[in-house]
DRENPA-3360 file (N, C-alpha, C; in nm, 2 decimals, always signed):
BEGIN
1 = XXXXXXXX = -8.36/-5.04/-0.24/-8.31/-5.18/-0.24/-8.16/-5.17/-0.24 ~ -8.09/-5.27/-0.12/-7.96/-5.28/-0.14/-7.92/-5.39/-0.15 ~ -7.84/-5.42/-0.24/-7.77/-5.58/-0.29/-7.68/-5.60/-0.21 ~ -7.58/-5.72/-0.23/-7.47/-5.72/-0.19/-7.38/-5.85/-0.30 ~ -7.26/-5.86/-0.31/-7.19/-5.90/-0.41/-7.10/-5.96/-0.35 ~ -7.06/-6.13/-0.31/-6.98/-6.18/-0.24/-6.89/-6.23/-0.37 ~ -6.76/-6.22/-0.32/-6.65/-6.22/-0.40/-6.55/-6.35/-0.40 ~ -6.62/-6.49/-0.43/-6.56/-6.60/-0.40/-6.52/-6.68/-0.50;
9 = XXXXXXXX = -6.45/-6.64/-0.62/-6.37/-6.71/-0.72/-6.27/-6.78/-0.73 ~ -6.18/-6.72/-0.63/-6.05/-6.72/-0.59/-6.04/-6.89/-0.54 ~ -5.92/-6.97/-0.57/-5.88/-7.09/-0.58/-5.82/-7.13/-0.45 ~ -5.82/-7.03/-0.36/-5.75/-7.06/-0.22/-5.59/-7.07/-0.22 ~ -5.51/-7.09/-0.32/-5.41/-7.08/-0.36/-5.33/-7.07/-0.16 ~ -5.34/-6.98/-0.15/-5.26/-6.96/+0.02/-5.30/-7.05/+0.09 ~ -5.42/-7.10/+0.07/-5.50/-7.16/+0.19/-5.45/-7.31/+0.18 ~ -5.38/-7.34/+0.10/-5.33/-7.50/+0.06/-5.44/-7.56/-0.08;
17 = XXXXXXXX = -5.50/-7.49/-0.14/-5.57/-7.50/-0.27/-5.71/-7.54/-0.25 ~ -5.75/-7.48/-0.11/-5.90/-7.48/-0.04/-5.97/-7.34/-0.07 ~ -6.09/-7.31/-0.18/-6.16/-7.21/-0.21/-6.20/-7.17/-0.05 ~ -6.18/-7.05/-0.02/-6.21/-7.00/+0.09/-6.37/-6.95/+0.14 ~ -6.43/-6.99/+0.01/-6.62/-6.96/+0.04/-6.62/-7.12/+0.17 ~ -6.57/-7.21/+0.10/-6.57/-7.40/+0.15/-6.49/-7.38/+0.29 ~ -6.41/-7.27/+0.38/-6.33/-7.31/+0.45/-6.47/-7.26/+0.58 ~ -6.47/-7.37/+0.67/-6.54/-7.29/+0.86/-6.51/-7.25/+0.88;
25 = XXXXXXXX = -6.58/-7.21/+1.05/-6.55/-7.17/+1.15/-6.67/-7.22/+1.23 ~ -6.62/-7.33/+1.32/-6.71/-7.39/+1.37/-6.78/-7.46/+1.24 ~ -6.95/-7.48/+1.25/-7.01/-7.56/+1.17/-7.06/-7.52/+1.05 ~ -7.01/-7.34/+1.08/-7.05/-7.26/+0.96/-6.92/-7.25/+0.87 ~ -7.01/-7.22/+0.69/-6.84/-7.24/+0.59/-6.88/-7.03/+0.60 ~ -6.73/-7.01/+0.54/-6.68/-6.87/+0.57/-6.84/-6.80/+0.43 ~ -6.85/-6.85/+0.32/-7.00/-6.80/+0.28/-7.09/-6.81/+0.34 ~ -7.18/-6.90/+0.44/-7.29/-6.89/+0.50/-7.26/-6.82/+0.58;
33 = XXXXXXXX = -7.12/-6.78/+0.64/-7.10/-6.66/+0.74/-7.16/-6.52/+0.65 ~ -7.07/-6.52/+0.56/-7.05/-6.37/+0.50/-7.22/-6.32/+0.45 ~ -7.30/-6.45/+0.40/-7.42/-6.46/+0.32/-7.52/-6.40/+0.41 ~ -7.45/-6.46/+0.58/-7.60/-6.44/+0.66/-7.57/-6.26/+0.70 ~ -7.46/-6.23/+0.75/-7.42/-6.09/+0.78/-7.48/-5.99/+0.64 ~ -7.52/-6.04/+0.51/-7.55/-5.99/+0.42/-7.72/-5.94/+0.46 ~ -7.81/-6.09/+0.48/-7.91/-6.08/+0.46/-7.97/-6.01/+0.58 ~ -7.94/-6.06/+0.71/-7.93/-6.00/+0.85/-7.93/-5.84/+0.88;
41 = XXXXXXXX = -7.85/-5.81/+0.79/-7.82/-5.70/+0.78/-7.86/-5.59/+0.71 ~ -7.91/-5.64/+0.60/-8.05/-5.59/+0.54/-8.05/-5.55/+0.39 ~ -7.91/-5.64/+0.31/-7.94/-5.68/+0.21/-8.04/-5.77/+0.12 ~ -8.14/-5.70/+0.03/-8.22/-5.74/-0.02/-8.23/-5.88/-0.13 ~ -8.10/-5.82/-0.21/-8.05/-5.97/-0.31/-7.92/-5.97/-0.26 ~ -7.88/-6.10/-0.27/-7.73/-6.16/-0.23/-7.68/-6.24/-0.36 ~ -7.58/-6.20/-0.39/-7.52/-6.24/-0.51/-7.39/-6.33/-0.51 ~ -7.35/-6.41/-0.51/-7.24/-6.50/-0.48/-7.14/-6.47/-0.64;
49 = XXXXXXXX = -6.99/-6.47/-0.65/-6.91/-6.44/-0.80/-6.81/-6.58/-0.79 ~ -6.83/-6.64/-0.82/-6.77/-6.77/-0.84/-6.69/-6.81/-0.94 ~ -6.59/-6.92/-1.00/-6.54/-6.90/-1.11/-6.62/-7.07/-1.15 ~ -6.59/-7.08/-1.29/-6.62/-7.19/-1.35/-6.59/-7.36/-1.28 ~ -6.66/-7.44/-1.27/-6.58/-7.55/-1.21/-6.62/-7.54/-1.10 ~ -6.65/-7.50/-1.01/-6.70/-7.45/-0.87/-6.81/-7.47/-0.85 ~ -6.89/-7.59/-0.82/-7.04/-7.63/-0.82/-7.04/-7.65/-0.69 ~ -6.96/-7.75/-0.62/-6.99/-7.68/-0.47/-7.01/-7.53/-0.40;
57 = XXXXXXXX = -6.95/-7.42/-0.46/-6.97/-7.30/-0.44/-7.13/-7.26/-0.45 ~ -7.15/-7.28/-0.60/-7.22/-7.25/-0.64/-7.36/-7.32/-0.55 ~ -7.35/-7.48/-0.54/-7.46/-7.52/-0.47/-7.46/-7.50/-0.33 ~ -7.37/-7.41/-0.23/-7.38/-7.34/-0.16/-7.42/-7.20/-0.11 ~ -7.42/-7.17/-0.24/-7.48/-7.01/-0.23/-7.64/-7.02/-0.25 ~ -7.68/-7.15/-0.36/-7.83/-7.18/-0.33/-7.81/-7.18/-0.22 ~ -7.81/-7.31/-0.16/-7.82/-7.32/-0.04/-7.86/-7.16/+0.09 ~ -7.79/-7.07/+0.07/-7.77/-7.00/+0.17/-7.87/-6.85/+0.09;
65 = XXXXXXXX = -7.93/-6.90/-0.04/-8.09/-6.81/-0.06/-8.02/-6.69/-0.18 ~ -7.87/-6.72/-0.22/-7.82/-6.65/-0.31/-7.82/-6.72/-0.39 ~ -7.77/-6.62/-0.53/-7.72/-6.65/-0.67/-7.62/-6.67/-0.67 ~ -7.57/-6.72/-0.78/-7.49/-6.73/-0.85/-7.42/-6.66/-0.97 ~ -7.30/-6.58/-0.94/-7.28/-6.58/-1.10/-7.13/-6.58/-1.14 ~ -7.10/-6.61/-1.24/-6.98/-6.72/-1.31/-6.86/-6.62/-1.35 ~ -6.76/-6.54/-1.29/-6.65/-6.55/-1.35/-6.55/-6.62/-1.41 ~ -6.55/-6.56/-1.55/-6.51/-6.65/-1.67/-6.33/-6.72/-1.64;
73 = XXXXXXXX = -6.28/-6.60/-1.62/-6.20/-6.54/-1.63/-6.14/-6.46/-1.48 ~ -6.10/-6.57/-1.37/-6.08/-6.44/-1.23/-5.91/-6.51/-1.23 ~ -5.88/-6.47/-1.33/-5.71/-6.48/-1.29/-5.68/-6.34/-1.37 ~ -5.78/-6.27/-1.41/-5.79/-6.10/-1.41/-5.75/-6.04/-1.28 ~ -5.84/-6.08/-1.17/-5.79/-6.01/-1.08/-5.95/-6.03/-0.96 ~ -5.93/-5.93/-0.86/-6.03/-5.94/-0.78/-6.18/-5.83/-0.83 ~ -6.14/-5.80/-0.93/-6.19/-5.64/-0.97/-6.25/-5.69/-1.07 ~ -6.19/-5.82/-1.17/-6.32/-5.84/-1.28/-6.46/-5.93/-1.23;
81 = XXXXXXXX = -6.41/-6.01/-1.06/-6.53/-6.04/-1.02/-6.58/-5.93/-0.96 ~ -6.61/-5.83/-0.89/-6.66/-5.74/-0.87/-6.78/-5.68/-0.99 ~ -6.69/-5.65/-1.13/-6.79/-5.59/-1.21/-6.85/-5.70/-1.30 ~ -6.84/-5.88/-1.25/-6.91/-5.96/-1.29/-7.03/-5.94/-1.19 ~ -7.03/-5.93/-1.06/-7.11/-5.89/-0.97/-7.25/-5.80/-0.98 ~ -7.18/-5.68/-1.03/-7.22/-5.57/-1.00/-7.33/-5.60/-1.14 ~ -7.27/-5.65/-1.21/-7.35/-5.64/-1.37/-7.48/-5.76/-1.35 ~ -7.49/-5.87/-1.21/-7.57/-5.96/-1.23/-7.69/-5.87/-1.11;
89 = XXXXXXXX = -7.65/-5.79/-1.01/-7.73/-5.72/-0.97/-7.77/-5.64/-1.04 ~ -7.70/-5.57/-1.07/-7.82/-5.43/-1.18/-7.88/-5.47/-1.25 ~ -7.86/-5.61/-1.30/-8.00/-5.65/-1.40/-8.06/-5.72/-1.33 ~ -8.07/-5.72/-1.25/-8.19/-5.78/-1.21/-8.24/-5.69/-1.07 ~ -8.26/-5.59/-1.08/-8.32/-5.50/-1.00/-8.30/-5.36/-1.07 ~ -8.38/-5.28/-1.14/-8.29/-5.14/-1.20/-8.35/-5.05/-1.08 ~ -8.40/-5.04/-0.93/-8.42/-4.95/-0.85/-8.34/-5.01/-0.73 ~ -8.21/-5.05/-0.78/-8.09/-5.03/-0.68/-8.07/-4.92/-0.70;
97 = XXXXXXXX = -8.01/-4.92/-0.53/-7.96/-4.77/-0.45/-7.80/-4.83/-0.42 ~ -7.75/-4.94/-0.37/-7.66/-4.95/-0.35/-7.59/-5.10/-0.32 ~ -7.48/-5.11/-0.38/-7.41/-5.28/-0.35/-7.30/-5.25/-0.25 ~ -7.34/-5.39/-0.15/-7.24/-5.42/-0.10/-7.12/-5.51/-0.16 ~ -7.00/-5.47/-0.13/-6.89/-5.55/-0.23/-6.80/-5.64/-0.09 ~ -6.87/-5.79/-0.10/-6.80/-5.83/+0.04/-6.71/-5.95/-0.02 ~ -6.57/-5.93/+0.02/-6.48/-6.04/+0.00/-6.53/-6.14/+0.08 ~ -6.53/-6.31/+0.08/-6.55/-6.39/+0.14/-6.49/-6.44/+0.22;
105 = XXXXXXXX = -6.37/-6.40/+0.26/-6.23/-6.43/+0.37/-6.22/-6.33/+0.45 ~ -6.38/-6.22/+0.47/-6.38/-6.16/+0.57/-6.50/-6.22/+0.66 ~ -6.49/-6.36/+0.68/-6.65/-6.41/+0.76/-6.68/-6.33/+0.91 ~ -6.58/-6.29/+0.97/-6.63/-6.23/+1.10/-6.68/-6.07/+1.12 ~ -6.75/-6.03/+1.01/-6.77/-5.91/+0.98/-6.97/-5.96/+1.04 ~ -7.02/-5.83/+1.12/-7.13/-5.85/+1.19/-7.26/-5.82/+1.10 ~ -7.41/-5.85/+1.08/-7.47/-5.80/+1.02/-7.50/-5.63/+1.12 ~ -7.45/-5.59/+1.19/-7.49/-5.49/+1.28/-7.37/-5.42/+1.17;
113 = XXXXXXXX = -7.27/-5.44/+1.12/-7.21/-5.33/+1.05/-7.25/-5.33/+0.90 ~ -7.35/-5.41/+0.87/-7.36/-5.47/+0.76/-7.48/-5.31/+0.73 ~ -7.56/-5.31/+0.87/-7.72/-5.22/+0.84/-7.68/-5.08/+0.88 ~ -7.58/-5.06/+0.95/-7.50/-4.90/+1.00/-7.42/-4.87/+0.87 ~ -7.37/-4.97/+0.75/-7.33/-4.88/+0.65/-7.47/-4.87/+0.53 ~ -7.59/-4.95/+0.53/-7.66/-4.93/+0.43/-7.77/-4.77/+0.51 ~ -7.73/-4.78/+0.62/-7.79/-4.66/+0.69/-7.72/-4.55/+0.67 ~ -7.58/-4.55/+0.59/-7.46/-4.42/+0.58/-7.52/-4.38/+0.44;
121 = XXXXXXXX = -7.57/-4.49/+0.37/-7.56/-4.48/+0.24/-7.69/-4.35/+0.16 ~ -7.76/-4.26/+0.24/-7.88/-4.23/+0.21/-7.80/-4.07/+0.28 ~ -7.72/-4.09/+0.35/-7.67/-3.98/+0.41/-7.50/-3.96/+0.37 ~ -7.41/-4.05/+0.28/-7.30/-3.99/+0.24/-7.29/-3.90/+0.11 ~ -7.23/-3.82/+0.11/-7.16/-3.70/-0.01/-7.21/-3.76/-0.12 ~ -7.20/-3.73/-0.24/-7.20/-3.80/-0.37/-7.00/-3.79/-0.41 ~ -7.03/-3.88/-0.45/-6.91/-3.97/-0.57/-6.83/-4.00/-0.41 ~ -6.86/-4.06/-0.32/-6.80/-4.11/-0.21/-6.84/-4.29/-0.20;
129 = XXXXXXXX = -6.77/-4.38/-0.17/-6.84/-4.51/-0.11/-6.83/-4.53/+0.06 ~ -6.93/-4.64/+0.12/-6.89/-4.62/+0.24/-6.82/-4.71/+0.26 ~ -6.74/-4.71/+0.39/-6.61/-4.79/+0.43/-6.65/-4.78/+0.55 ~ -6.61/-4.90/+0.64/-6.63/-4.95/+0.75/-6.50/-4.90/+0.86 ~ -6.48/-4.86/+0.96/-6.33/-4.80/+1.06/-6.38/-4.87/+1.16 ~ -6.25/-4.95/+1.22/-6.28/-4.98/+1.33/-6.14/-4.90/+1.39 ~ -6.15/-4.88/+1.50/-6.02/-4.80/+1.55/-5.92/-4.74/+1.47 ~ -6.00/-4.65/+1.42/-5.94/-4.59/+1.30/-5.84/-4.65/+1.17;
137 = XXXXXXXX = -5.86/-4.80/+1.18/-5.83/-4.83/+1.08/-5.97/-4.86/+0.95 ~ -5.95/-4.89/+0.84/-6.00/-4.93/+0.73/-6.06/-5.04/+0.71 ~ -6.19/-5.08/+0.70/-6.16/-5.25/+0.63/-6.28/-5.27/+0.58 ~ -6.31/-5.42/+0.54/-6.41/-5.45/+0.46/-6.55/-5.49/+0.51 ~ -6.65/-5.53/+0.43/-6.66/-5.46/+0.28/-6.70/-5.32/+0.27 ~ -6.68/-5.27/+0.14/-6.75/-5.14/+0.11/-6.94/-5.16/+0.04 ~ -6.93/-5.01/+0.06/-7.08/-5.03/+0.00/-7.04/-4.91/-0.13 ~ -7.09/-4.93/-0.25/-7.11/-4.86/-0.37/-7.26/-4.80/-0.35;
145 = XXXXXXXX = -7.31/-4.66/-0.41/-7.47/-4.66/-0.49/-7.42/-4.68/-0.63 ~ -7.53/-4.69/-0.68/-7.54/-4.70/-0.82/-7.49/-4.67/-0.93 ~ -7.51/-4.54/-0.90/-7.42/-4.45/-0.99/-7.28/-4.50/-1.01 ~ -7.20/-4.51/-0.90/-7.11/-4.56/-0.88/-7.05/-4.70/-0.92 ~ -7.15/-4.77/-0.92/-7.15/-4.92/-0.96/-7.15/-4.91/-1.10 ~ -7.20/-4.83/-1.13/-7.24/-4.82/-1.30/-7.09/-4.78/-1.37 ~ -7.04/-4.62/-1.27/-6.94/-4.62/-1.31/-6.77/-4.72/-1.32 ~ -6.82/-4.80/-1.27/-6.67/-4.92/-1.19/-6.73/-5.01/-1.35;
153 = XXXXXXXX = -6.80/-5.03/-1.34/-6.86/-5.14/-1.48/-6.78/-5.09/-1.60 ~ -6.74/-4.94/-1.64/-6.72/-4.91/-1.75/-6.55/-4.91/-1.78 ~ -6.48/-4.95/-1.62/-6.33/-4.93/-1.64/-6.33/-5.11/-1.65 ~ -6.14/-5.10/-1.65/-6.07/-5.24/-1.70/-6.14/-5.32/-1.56 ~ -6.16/-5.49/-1.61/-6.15/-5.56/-1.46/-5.99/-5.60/-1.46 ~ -5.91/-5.57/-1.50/-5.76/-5.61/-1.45/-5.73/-5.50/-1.35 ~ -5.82/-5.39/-1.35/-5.80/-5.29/-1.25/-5.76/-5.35/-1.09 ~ -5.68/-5.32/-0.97/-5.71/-5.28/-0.87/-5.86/-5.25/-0.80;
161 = XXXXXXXX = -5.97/-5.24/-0.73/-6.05/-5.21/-0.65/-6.03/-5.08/-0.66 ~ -5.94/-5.06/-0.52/-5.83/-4.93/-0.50/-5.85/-4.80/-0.64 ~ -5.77/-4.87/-0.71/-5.74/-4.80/-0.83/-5.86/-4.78/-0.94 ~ -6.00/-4.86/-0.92/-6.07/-4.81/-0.99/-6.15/-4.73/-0.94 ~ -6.15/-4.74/-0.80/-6.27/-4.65/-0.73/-6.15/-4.50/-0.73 ~ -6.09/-4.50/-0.75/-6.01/-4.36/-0.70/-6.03/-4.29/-0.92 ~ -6.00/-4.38/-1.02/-6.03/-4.35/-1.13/-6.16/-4.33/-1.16 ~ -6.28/-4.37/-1.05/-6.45/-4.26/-1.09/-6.44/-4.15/-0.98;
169 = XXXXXXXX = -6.30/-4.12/-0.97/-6.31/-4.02/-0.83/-6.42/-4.02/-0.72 ~ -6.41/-4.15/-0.66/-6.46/-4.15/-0.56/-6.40/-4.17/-0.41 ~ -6.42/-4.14/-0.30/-6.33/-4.12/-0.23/-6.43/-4.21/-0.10 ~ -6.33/-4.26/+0.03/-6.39/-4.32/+0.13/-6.52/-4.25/+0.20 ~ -6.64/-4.26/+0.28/-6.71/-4.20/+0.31/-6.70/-4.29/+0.48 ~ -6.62/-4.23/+0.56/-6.59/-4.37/+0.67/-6.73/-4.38/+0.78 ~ -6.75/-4.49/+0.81/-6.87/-4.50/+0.92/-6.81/-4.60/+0.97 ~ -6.79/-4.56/+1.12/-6.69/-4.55/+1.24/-6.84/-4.70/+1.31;
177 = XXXXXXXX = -6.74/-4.82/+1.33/-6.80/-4.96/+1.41/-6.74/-4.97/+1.48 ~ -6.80/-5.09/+1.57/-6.75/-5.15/+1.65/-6.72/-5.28/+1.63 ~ -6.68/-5.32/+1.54/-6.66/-5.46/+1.48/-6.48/-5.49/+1.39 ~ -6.44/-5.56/+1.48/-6.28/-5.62/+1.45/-6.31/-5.67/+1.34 ~ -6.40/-5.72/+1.29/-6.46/-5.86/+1.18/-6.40/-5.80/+1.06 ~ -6.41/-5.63/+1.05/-6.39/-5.61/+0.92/-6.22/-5.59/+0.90 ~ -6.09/-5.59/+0.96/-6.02/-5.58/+1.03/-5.93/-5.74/+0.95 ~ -6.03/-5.85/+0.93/-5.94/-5.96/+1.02/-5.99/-6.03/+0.84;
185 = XXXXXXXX = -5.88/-6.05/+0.76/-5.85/-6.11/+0.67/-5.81/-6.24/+0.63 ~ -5.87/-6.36/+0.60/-5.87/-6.50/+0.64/-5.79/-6.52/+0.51 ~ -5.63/-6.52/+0.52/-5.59/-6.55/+0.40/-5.47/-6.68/+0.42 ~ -5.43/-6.74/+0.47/-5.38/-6.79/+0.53/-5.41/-6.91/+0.61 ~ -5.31/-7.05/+0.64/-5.37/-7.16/+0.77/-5.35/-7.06/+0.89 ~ -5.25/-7.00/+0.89/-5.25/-6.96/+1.03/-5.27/-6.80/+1.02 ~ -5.40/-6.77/+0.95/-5.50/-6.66/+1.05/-5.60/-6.71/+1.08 ~ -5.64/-6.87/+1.06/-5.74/-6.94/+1.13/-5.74/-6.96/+1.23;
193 = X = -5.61/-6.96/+1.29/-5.53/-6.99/+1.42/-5.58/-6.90/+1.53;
% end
């Protein structure tokens, strides 16, 4: 079984103070994008990380066949929703093999790269995660196994991502797509543009 962990707390602050799970594209909001490339793609539980106050969020991620779960506290950083995430999937599945960690301002990311990295995941190194390359660049989301997930739970959430995956010494495991989506960071009015 592999989960996935959407990472939608964040206040939109850049975006003019619009949560970025609530922003479209076309008729779809940027979570029913990111939710369906989840499920499509052949994540088994879908997990939504929202912060307090946020019931539209929240009553959107019903909506789209996920949970919910509540960071208390995400002016920590991006990293304490992550291991608010990671801690509502493992309990509630203990024969996870691996979470996807998908920021929600990445909606153009395909379920086709979604099932080519849970297909890397049975075939990468140990203490590696996988990462998605498109033209030899980097981008999102990654995938964790377990082990791994377990170990990210035990460091600071004020941590970096970056910096906590590099402190369980784990290193990139790249699987080479064909998909810009992961590439293209919705932070901004004008990268909607």
């Amino acid at each position: 079984m592999v989960g996935a962990i959407i990472l939608a707390a964040g206040k939109g602050r850049r975006m003019g103070g619009q949560p970025k799970a609530l922003l479209t594209i076309g008729s779809k909001s940027f979570l029913a994008m990111v939710a369906s490339a989840c499920r499509d793609g052949g994540c088994d539980s879908v997990w939504v990380v929202t912060a307090a106050g946020m019931p539209e969020i929240t009553g959107l991620s019903l909506a789209q066949g996920a949970r919910a779960a509540i960071n208390r506290d995400p002016g920590r950083g991006m990293f304490s929703s992550v291991r608010d995430g990671l801690k509502a999937l493992l309990s509630e599945n203990q024969a996870l093999e691996g979470a996807v960690i998908f920021p929600v301002d990445h909606p153009g990311v395909s379920e086709t790269t979604i099932r080519a990295m849970i297909d890397a995941l049975a075939r990468k190194p140990e203490k590696t995660w996988v990462q998605p390359v498109y033209n030899e660049r980097r981008g999102h989301p990654i995938l964790v196994d377990t082990a791994s997930a377990r170990a990210l739970l035990a460091l600071s959430p004020t941590l970096l991502l970056r910096d906590a995956l590099e402190q369980c010494g784990l290193k990139p495991y790249e699987v080479d797509v064909e998909d810009p989506g992961i590439l293209k960071n919705l932070n901004s009015p004008a990268d909607l543009k």
